[in-house]
ZAPA-63577 format. One record per residue (C-alpha): x, y, z negated. Coordinates in steps of 0.05 Angstrom, whole numbers, padded with zeros to 5 digits, always signed. Example, Ala and Ser with C-alpha at 12.3 -4.5 7.8 and 13.67 -1.06 7.14 Angstrom:
2
+00246-00090-00156
+00273-00021-00143
END
This chain:
67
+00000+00000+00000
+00048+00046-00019
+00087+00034+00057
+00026+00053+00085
+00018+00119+00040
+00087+00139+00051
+00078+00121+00134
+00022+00172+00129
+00051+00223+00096
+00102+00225+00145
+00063+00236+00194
+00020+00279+00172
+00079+00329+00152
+00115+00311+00225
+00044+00339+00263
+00038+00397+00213
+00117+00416+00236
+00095+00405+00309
+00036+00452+00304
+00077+00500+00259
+00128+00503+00315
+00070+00504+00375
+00042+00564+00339
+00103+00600+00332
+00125+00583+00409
+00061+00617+00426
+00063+00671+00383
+00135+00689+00419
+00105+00679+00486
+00059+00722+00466
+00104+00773+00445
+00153+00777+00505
+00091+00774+00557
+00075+00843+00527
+00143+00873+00521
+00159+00852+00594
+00079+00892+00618
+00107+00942+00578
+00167+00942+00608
+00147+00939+00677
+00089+00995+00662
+00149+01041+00639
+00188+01020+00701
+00115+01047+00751
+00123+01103+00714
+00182+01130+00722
+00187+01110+00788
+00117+01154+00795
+00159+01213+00760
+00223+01200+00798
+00213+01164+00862
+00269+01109+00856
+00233+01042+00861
+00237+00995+00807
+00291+00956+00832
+00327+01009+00839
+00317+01037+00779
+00352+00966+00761
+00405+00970+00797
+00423+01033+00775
+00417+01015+00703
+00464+00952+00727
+00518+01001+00747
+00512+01052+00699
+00519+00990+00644
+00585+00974+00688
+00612+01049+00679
END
């Protein structure tokens, strides 16, 4: 009996870790899908403002980061 307690336990605390992880996988998604709208909504902006294209805008960040 006490085999078959301890089996269950274990997995009942190995699915609770899984989900625990799932959540927090999704919860990061999440989190980056917005940063990157944000992100690109900056990028229409400025490009709006300034004219350079967001690749551009890019590239020149690329080379500027280069010196």
């Amino acid at each position: 009996m006490a085999r078959a307690t301890q089996a269950s336990d274990t997995w009942f605390q190995n699915t609770a870790a899984k989900q625990i992880r799932d959540d927090e996988l999704r919860r990061a998604e999440r989190l980056n899908g917005r940063i990157a709208m944000l992100g690109f909504t900056i990028g229409l902006i400025v490009e709006a403002f300034s004219g350079d294209a967001i690749l551009q805008q890019i590239a020149d960040l690329a080379l500027l980061a280069q010196g």
